[in-house]
N, C-alpha and C positions, 0 to 999 in steps of 0.2 A: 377509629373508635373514639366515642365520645366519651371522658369521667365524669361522673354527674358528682357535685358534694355532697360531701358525705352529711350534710343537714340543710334541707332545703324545706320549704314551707308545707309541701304535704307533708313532711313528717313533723316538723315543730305546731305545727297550728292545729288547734283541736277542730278537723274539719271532717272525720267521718268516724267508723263506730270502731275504730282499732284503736284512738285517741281519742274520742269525744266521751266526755261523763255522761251516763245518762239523766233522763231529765225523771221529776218529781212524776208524771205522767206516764212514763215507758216502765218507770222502776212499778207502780200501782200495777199496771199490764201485765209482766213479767211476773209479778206477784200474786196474780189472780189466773193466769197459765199454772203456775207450779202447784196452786194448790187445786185447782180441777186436776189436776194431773195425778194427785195426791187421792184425791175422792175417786175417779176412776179405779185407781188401782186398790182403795179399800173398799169399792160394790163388790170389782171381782174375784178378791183375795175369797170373800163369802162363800163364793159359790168356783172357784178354781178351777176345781176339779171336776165338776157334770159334767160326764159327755154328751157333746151333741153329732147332730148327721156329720157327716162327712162331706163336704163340700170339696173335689178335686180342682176347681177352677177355682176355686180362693186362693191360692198358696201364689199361681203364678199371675192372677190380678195385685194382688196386694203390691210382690216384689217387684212387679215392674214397674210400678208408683216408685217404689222405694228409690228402684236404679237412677229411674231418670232424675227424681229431686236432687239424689246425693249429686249425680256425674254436674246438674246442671250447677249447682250448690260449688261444687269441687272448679267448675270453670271459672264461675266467679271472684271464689277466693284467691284462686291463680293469678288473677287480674289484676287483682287486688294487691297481692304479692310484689307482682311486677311493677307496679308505683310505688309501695311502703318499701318494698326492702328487705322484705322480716322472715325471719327465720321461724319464729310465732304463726304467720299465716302460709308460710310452704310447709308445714308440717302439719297443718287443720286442713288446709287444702287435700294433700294427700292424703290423709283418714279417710277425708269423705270421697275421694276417687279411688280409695282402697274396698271400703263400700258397698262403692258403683258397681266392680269388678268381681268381688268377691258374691254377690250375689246373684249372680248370672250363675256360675257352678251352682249354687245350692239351689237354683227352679229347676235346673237342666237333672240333678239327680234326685228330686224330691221325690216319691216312691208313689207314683198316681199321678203328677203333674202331666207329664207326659208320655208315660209308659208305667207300667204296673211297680216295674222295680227302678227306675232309672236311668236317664241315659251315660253318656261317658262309660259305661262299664261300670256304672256304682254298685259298691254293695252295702249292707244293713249298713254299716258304718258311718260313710259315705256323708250323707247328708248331713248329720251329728255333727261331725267333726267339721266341716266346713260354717255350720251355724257358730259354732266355738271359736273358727278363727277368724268370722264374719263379728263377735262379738268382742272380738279382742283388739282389732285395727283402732277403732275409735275413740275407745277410751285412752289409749297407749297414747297415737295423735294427740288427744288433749292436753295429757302429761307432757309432752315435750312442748307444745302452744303452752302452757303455763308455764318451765322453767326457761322459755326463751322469747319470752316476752320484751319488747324494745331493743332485741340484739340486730343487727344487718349481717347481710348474709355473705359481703366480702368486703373488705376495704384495700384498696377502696373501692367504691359501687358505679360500672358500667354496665351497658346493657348488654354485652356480651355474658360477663357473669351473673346477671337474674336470670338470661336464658339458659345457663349453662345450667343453674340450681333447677331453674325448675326440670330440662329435659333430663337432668340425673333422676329427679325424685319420682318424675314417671315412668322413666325406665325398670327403677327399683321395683315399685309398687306394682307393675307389670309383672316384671319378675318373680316377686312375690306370692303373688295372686296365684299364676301358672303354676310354680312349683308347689303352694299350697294345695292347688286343684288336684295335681299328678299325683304328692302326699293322699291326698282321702281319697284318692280311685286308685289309683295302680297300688298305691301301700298300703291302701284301708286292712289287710288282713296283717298288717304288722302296729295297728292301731289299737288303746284298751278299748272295750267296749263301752259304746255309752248310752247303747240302745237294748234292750233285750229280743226284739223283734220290732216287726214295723212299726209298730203303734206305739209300745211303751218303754220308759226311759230306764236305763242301767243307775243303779245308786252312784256312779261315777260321775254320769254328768252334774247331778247336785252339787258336788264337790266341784268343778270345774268353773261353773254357771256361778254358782255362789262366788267362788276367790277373780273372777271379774267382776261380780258385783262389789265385791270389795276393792278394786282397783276404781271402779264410778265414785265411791264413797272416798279417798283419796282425792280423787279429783276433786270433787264435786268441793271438800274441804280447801285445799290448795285454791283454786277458783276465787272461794267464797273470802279469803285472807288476800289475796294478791287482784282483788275485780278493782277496776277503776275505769273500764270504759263501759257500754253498752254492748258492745260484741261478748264482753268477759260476762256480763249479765245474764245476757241470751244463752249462751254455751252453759251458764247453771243451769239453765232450764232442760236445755237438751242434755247434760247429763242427768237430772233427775229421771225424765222420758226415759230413758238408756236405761238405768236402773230398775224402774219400776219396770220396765220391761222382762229384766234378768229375775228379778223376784219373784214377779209371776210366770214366765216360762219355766226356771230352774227350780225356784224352789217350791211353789204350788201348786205344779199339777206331775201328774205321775204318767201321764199318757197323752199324744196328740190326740186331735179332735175335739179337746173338752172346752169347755167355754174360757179357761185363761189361755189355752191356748191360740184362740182366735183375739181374743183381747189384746192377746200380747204382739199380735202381726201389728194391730192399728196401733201401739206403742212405737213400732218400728216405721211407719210414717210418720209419728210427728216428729220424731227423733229426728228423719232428712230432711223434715220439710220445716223445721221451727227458723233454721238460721237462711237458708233460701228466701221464707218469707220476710225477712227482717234486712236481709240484702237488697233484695227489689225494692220494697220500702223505701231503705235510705239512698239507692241510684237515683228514685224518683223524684226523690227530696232532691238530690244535689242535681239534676238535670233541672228541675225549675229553679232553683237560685240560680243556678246559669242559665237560663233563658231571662230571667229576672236582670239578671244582670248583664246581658248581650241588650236588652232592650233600651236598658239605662244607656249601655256605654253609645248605641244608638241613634238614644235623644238626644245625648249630650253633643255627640256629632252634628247630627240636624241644628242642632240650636246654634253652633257655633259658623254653620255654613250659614242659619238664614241671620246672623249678625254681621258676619261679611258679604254678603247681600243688599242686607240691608247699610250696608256701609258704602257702600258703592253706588250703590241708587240712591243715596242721598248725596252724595257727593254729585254726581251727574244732574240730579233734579234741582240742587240748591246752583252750581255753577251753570248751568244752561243761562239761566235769564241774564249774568252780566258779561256772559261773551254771546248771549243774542243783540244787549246792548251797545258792547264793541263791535258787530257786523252795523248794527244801524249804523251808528255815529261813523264809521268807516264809510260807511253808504255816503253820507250824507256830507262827507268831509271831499269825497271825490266829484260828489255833484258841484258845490260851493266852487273845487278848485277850476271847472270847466265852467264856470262865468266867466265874462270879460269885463270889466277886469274882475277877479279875483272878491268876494266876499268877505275878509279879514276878520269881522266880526262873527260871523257867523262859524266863518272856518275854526278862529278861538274856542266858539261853543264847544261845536261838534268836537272839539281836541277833550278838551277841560273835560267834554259827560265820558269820553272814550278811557280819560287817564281814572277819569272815577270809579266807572264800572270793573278796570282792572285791580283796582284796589279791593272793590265790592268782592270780586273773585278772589284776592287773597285774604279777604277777612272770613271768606265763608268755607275757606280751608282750614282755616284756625277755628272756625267755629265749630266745623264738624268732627276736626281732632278732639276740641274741650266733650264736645257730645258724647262721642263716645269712649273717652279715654276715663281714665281710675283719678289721675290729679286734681286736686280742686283749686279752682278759678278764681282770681278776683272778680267782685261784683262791684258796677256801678252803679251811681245815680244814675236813671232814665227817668227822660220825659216822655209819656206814651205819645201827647200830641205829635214831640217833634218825630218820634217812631212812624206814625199814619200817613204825618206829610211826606215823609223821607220816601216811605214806600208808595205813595202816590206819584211821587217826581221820576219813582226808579221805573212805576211803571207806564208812565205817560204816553209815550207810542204805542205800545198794545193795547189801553185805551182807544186811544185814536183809531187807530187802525181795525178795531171792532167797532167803530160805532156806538161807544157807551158814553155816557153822559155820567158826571160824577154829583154827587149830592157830598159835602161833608160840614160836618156838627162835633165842632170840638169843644169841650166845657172849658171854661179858662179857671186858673186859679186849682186846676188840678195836683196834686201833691205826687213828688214823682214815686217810682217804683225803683228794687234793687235787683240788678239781674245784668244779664251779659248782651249789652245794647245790639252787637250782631244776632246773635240766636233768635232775641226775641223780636226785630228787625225783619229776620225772614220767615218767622211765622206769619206776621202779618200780611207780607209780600207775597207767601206761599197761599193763604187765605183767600185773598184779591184777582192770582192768578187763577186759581178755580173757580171763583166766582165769574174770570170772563169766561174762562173754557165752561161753563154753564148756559150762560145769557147766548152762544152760539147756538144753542136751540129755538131761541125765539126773535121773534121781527126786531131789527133796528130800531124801531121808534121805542121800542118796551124796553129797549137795553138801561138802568138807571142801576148805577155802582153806588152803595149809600155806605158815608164811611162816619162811624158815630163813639166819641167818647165820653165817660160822664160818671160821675162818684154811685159806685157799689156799696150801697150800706155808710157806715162811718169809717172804715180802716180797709176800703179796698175801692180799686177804678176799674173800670170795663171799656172795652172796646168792641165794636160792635161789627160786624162788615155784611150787610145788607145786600143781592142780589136779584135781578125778577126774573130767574131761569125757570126751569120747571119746577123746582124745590126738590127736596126729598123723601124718598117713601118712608113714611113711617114705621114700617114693619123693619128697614133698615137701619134706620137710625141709629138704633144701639151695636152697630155692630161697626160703622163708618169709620170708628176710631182705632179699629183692631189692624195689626198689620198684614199687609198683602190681601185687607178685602178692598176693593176697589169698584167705581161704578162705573166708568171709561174703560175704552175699548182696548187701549193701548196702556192703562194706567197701571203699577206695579203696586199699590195700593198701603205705600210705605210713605207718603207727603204728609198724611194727616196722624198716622202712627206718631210720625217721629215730631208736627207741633204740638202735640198730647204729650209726648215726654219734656219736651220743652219747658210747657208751661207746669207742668207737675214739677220740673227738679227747681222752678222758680215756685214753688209753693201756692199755686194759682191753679184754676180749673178751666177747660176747654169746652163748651157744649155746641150742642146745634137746635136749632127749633124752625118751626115752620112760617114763613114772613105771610104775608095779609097783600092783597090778595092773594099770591105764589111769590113762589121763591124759596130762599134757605138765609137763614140769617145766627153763621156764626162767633159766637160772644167768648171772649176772653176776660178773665177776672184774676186781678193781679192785687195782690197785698200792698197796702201803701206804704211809704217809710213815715214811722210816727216821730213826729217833730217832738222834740221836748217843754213844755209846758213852760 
């Protein structure tokens, strides 16, 4: 057995209509229900008492609306019950399953429903007395929903004792119901009269109908002093229904079949059916906030996978080229050593670009912690120049080994830039590498790598990186910079994403434009540091 606390956020937090205030627009709604409700019942006070035909299949159309609304009304609230706790909603609950129940008897002995006089063995009585104790369940329900309002129903609250509340209070109301039924058939002739014959009513029932109209008017008062939720609003309304009900049944007409008394049947659906529609309603609500909010919880998921994603393909894309580095140099150190004699010189290189490229790999580990990490960084002085050489020297054998021929145009006297000499290091590098995996589409001799720096305006410098691949579709262009769109086959589409964020957290812009004759020629533009006057 689990104990739940005895104050847990469905109950503190104003999150449905047992605690939530109602709004400026529900109260307008509810306010313009009560007075149609109001208008109905003074067209037919006018005319109360006309008889009209006699319709025998009305009586068990109507009540069987009535049943199902209340019984479904009655399961809800149950529900409902069973989450809040409340001693307030197992006792509105059970009205409305009191109801459900109690009107099943009163079609079964209605005097023409389905047999001339009855069935169960009813007589004259019969039906009377059950509409009386059909009229009495609910209001009473109310009264005990209003005096134990925010009470819980055991402390402390398992779910053993909700279920225990509630299968007591259907057992009662069962029992209830039946002994009632047995009451107005088997004892109906120890019953006072409240009918004079089939049709027209004994001055008693007045007197009966009326002092439960006076228990609605109690209510209806009580409610209207103690309402603070939206449920407590809605339940004025259905006690008014209730009442104008009793009014017109009890005390304005003198005989069935007259037009309040048909009046008065459709009073008794909106009675079951005002707080059922105001249930469904607000499930409705709260299952789209939760779907609202499952969508959210989601995205936030998705977003947080495609940033460790994207944290790993960037770590893999930026360290590939300086341990493809260390394979070359490794290559190249074992060829040198299977000279005779021995290359020294050369071996020294191949040592020196192998201990480089290792470093290059743990600066670009640190660079892509600073990327994506919350801390901020020291910025330094860079030179872009020496950035374009740097990255031309790192990528010299993939050059080579493609077939590309380099063009480079560096402005001299350029003013440097402030920014994280790694990061913005391997944009360039990352830049260059695409641009060879490009020019792999076209013949060797067209392969020309054009690498170009030079003052932007008066307060910024550019660099430029020039290829003669096939260039880019235009129609894609705006899109190149987005993460995970990709134009390679094999490409995860996160290289150019993440030099777009680069250059953005260095206050600079990234673009691409179309080169003369073909190609793609992408431009970096970096803020310069302004020298003091």
């Amino acid at each position: 057995m689990i104990t739940r606390p005895q104050s847990n956020s469905a109950d503190s937090a104003d999150t449905w209509l047992v605690n939530l205030p109602p709004t400026a627009q529900q109260s307008r709604i509810a306010l313009a229900v009560a007075v149609l409700l109001l208008v109905g019942m003074g067209a037919t006070a006018l005319f109360a008492d006309a008889p009209l035909p006699r319709i025998d299949a009305f009586i068990p159309a109507i009540e069987v609306a009535v049943i199902l609304t209340s019984l479904i009304t009655a399961v809800l609230l149950f529900s409902q019950c069973w989450i809040h706790h409340s001693r307030a909603l197992l006792a509105l609950a059970s009205g409305y399953l009191f109801t459900a129940l109690i009107v099943i008897p009163h079609i079964l002995t209605f005097p023409g429903a389905f047999s001339p006089t009855g069935l169960l063995d009813a007589g004259l009585q019969s039906t009377g007395w059950l509409y009386i104790f059909w009229h009495a369940g609910l209001p009473v329900a109310l009264l005990i929903y209003a005096f134990n309002k925010g009470e819980k129903l055991t402390e402390p609250i398992t779910q053993s004792s909700t279920l225990f509340a509630v299968g007591c209070s259907v057992a009662i109301v069962v029992s209830l119901v039946c002994g009632l039924t047995w009451l107005a058939t088997a004892g109906e002739r120890f019953l006072p009269r409240v009918f004079l014959d089939a049709t027209h009513l004994a001055p008693l029932s007045h007197y009966v109908v009326g002092f439960e109209a006076l228990i609605c008017v109690v209510v209806l008062a009580i409610l209207w002093g103690r309402q603070r939720s939206v449920l407590d609003q809605w339940l004025m309304v259905v006690t008014l229904a209730f009442l104008s009900e009793l009014v017109i049944n009890g005390l304005l007409i003198s005989a069935r079949f007259t037009l309040g008394f048909y009046a008065s049947r459709i009073f008794s659906v909106v009675t079951s059916t005002i707080v059922l529609i105001v249930l469904l309603d607000e499930n409705t609500r709260l299952y789209g906030r939760l779907a609202r909010s499952n969508a959210m919880l989601q995205s936030e998921q998705n977003n947080k996978l495609m940033n460790l994603e994207a944290l790993a393909a960037s770590i893999s894309h930026e360290v590939r080229q300086p341990l493809t580095a260390i394979v070359a140099g490794g290559s190249a150190l074992l060829r040198y050593l299977g000279h005779t004699p021995p290359k020294l010189e050369k071996l020294r290189s191949a040592g020196e670009r192998m201990i480089a490229a290792s470093h290059r790999a743990s600066q670009i580990l640190d660079d892509v912690r600073n990327l994506f990490g919350t801390a901020e960084r020291e910025q330094v002085s860079v030179d872009v120049n020496d950035l374009a050489l740097s990255a031309l020297r790192a990528l010299d054998s993939e050059l080579k080994n493609h077939n590309i021929r380099t063009r480079v145009k560096l402005k001299a006297e350029l003013l440097p830039v402030m920014g994280h000499s790694g990061q913005l290091h391997g944009v360039i590098v990352n830049l260059m590498q695409n641009a060879i995996d490009a020019m792999d589409a076209v013949d060797d001799d067209r392969r020309v790598l054009q690498v170009r720096t030079e003052h932007n305006g008066g307060d910024a410098v550019s660099v430029e990186i020039e290829d003669t691949g096939p260039g880019i579709d235009p129609q894609k262009s705006a899109d190149i910079f987005d993460a995970f769109f990709t134009t390679k086959a094999h490409g995860m589409g996160l290289g150019l994403a993440i030099c777009r964020m680069i250059i953005e957290r260095h206050e600079g812009k990234l673009s691409v434009s179309s080169a003369n004759p073909h190609g793609a020629v992408f431009r970096i533009k970096l803020p310069q540091i302004k020298l003091p006057h």
